[in-house]
N, C-alpha and C positions, 0 to 999 in steps of 0.2 A: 504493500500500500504506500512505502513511504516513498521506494522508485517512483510511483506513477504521478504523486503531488509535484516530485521534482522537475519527471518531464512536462507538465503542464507548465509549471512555472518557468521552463528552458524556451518553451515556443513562445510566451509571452514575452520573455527576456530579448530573442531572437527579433519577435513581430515590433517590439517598440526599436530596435537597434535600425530599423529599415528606412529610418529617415521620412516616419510618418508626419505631414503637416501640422507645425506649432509643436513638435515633441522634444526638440532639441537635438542637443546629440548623444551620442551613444556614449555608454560608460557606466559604473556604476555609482549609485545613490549612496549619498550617508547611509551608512549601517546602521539598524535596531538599536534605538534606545532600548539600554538593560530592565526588566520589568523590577521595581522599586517600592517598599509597601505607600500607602498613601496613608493622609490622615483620617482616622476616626470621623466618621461624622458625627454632629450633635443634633441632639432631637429639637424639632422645631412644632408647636401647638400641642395639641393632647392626639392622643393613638384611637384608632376607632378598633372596636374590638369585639370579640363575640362566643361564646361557650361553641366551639363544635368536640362531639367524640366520636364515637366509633361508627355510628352509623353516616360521619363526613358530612359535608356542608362547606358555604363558600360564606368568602366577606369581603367587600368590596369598598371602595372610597366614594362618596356622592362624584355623579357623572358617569363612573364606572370607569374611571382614568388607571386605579388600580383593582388587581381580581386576583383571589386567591381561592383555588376550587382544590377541597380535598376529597377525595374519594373513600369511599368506604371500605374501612379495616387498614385504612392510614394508620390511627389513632387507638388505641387502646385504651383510652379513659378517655370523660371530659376534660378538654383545655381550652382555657382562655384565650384564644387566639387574639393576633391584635396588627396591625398597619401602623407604623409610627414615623411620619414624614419624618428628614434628617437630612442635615447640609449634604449637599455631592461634593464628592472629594474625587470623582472617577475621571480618569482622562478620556476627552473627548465625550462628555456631562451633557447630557440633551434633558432637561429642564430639570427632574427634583428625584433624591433617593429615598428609599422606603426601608425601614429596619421592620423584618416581621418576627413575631415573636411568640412562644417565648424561644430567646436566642439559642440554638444550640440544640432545637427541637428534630427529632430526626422522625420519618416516614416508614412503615412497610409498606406503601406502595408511594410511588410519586404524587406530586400532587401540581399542581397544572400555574403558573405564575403566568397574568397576562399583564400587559403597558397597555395601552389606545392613546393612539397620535390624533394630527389636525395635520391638513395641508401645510399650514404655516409652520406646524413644527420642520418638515422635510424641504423646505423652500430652498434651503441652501444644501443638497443633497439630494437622495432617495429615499423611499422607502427600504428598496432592497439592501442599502446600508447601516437599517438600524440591528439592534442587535438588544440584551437583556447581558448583564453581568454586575458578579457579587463579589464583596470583600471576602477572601481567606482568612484564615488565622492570622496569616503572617503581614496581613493587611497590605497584599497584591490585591488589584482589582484582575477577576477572572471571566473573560468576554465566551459569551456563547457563541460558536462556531456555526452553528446550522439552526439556529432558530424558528419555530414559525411565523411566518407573517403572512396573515390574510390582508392583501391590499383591499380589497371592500369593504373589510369591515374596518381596516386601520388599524387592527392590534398587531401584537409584537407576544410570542406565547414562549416560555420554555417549561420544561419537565424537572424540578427540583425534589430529593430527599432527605430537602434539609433545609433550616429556616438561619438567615443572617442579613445583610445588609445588602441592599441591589439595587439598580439603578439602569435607566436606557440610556443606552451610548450610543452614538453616530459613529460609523467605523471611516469610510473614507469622506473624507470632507477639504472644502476648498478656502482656503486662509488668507484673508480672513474672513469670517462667514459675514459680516457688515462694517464699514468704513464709512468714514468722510471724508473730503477731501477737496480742497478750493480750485478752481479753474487753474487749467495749466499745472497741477500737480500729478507727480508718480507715486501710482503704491506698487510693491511687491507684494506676488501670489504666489502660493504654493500649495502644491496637490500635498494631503497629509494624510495617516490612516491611524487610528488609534488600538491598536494590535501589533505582537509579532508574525511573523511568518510560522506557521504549525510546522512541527519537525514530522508528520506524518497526517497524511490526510483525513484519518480518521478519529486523531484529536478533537472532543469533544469542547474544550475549551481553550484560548490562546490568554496567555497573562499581556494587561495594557502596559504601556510603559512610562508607569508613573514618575511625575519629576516633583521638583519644589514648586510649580504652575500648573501641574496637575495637562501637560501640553500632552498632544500629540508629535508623532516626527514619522520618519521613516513609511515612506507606503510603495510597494508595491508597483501598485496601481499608475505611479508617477512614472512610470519609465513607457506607459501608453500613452501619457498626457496627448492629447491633439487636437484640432479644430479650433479653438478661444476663438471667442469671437464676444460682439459686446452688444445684446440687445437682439440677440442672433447676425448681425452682420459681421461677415469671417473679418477679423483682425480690426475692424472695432471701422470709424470714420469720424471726420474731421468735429461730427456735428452731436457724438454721443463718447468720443473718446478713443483710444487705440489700445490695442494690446497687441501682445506679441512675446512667444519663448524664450527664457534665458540661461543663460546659467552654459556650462560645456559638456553636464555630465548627463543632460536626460534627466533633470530629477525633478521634471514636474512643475520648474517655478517661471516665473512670467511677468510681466510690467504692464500695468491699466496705467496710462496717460490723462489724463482729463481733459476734455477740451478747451479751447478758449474762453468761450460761454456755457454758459450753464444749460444742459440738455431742455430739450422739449419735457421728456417723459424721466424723471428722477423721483427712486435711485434707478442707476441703470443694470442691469443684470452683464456681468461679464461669466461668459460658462465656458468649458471644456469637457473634453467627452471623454472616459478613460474606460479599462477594462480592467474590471476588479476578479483576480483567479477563482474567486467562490461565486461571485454573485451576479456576474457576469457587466457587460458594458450599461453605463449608465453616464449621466449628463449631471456637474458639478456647476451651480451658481456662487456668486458673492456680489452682493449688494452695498454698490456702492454709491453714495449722494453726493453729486458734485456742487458744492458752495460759489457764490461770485467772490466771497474774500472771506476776511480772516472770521470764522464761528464767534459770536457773542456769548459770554457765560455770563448768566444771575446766580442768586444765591446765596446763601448764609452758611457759615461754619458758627455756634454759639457754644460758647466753653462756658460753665459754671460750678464755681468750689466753695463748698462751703465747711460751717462746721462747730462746734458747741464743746466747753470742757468746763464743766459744773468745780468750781473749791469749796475746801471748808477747812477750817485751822482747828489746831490739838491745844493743848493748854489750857485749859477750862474756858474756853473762849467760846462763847456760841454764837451761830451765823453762821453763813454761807454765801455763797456768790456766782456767777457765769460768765465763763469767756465764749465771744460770739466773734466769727470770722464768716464774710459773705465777700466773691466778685463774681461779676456778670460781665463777659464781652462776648461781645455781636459783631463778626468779621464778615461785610458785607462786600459781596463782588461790585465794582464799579467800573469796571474797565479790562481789556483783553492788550497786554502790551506788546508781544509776539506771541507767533505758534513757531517752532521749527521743530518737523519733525514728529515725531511724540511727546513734546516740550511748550506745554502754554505756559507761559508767563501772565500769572494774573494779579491783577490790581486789586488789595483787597483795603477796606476804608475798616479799623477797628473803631468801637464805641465800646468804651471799658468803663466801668464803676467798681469801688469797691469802700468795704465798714470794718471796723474793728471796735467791737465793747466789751472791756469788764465792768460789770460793775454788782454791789456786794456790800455788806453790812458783816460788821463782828464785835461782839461784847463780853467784856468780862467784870463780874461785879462780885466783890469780896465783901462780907459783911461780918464785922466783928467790933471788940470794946474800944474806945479810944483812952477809958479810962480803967482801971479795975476796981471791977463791980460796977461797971457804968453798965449802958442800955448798949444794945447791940444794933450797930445801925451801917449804912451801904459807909462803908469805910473807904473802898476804891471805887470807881465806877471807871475802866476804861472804852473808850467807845472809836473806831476806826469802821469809816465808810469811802468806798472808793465810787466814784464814778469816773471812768474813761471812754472816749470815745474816739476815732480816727475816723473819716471819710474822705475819697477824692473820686476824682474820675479822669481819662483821657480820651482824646481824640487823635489816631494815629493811622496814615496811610503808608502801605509798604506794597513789596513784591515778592510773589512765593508762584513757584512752579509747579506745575501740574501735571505728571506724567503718565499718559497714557501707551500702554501698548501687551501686545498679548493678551488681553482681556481680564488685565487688573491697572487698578491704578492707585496712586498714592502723591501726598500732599504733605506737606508740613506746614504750619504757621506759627510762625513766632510774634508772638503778642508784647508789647510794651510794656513797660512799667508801668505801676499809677504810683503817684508823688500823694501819700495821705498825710491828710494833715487835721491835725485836734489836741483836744490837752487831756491832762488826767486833774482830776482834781479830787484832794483826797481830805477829810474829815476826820482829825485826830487828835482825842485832846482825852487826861486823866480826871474825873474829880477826887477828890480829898475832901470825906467827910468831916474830919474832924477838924482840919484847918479851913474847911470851906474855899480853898483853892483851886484852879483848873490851872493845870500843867499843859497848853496849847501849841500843836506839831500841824496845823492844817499846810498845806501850801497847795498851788498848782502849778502843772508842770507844763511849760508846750511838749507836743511831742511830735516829729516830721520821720515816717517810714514810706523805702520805696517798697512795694510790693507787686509783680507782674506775675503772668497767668505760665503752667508752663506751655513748652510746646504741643500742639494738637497733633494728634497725627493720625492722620486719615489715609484709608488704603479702604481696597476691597476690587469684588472681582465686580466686571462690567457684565451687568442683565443683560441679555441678546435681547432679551421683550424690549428691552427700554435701553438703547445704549447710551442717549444722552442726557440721562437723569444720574446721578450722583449720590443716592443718601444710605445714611447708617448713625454708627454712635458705638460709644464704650465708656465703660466706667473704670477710674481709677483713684491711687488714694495719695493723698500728700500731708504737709502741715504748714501751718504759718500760727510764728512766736508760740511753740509749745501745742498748738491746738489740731489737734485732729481731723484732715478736711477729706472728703469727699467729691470728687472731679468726673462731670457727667459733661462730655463733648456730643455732638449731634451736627450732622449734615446734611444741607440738601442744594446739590447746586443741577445748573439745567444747563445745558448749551445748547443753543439754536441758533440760523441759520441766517443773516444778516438783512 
């Protein structure tokens, strides 16, 4: 079996070496990324879930997006089965991964796992390229080889005896699957496949090859690359854009031009035809929107830290008091100062405020004779009350970059200082009963602290639904003067089209 995968794979090796239109030339392709575990996903919303036992039953997710059908004498007792959405970690991720549970549940008969697509899912691809694959132990993601797929009904079905972590992956695909791009600009394309090569044909599953980007690399398929063309006209034209193969070795990659002006019909579809050894020839898009100039971005990044540390003093002294720490900045987009590349340079306008209060009460009162055999009366009275406060605020405009590419991005913002300013003012004075004296220590103090935010930093992977929307958030922990603060960052920036 494992001869006969080879010579298939030799006449395709052969058929693309022939100098097929827009293929390149002959040679061999980067080698197989090594397959690498990926991370853990994390569970996202609550799990839908359902008693099935022995006599088997199904449970599905509203819409019917995910299906778990078990068959009878699966099971041998009732189990709480369950669906529990979870980040996809899986190279080459076509929209959300499902943990089904409980983990580590095993079958005496199979039991039947389906996905259901949408046209829009497969736009930049096929059907015949999607595929079903689960995390190992060893937290390889492992791609079904020969899957069902009914194209009328749109599912994607495999035969599992065993319950873990799984997700639909897109096997061969065309990169990038959506871009933008201003008049008169080049992107580079390239055919990718998200799998190894089976060392025999009869391999049941092929390990993806996970990276720190969770990318695809290496396909196959690329050494058929042919045809590109953009909108369906071969090699693209003056009025929708050009393309055309590059690279020395065959290996699938290519150049979209943008035209002068901005297309009639945008985005424009740039596709190529390849021939996948399993799944046979099929037709690759990337969509791509040609802009008249530089992309505008809105939007806000808001940092906020706050934080509270209650005292109280020992000594027979009684009271108590609270230190209060609060800022608030709003890093507002105003402007776009360059793009180059993956590289926007953005103008961001800060609006920062910030507080700082102790304030607090403490007393200690001794009560004894001043004379012997006198009456016993408040003999000390000490009393110390603090009030302090600090506030300021700023207004500060800078420049932070924005890089996008590979289908994550990230950001840092560095926020300015704020200049507070306030006084303490502090109430402190002994009486003395018996002399009817007060010993008086009040005073107030200015006090001038700078205090700035720290850096934000923003990352995260770009939504294929929404590539020009930006949001998220994280929570982190710091201090300012002793006190214990809490830092809740939030995003949401948009770029659109000038």
């Amino acid at each position: 079996m494992r001869m006969s995968f080879l010579i298939a794979t030799t006449l395709i090796l052969l058929s693309a070496c022939g100098g097929a239109p827009g293929g390149g030339a002959s040679g061999p392709p980067t080698p197989p990324l090594p397959p690498t575990p990926s991370p853990v996903g994390t569970p996202l919303g609550a799990a839908t879930t359902a008693t099935i036992g022995a006599a088997g039953g199904s449970l599905s997710l509203p819409g019917n997006t995910v299906r778990i059908d078990i068959p009878a004498g699966a099971l041998s007792a009732d189990t709480q089965v369950g669906i529990q959405e979870i980040s996809d970690t899986a190279p080459g991720q076509h929209g959300h991964a499902y943990r089904l549970t409980p983990e580590g549940t095993t079958f005496a008969k199979p039991a039947r796992l389906t996905f259901s697509y949408t046209d829009q899912d497969t736009l930049n691809s096929a059907p015949q390229a999607l595929s079903i694959a689960y995390q190992d132990h060893a937290g390889v993601w492992q791609m079904y080889r020969k899957p069902a797929r009914d194209l009328a009904a749109q599912t994607v079905s495999v035969e599992t005896t065993h319950f873990s972590d799984w997700s639909m992956v897109q096997g061969v695909q065309l990169l990038p699957l959506k871009a933008t791009v201003r008049v008169g600009e080049a992107l580079a394309l390239r055919v990718v496949h998200c799998d190894q090569p089976p060392q025999d044909e009869d391999d049941l599953f092929v390990p993806l090859p996970g990276t720190a980007k969770n990318e695809c690399g290496y396909a196959l398929a690329s050494l058929t690359a042919r045809n590109w063309a953009v909108n369906s006209a071969a090699g693209g034209n003056s009025s929708v854009g050009t393309v055309s193969a590059t690279g020395a070795t065959g290996d699938g990659t290519a150049q979209y031009t943008a035209p002068a002006t901005r297309p009639p019909r945008n985005p424009v579809a740039v596709t190529v035809d390849v021939d996948d050894p399993l799944d046979g020839p099929f037709t690759l898009v990337s969509n791509v929107t040609v802009t008249d100039s530089t992309p505008q971005w809105q939007g806000t990044v808001t940092y906020t830290e706050s934080g509270s540390k209650p005292w109280n003093v020992q000594s027979n002294f009684v009271g108590s008091g609270m230190e209060t720490f609060k800022q608030v900045h709003t890093y507002k987009v105003v402007g776009v100062k360059e793009v180059d590349g993956p590289r926007t340079t953005l103008i961001f306008e800060q609006q920062g405020e910030a507080e700082y209060t102790d304030n607090g009460s403490i007393e200690k009162q001794v009560y004894s004779q001043c004379v012997v055999f006198g009456p016993v009366i408040l003999r000390y009275d000490t009393v110390y009350q603090k009030a302090m406060q600090m506030a300021g605020s700023v207004t500060h405009q800078a420049e932070e970059d924005l890089h996008i590419d590979d289908g994550q991005y990230s950001l840092y913002v560095s926020g300015e200082d704020i200049p507070m300013k306030g006084q303490e003012k502090v109430t402190s004075y002994t009486k003395y009963g018996c002399t009817t004296t007060v010993d008086d220590s009040s005073y107030v103090k200015p006090w001038n602290y700078l205090q700035g935010p720290q850096d934000a930093k923003i990352e995260g992977h770009i939504d294929p639904a929404h590539p020009d929307t930006l949001t998220g958030g994280y929570d982190a922990t710091s201090s300012m003067l002793g006190v214990s603060t809490h830092i809740r960052v939030d995003w949401n920036l948009h770029r659109s089209s000038p």
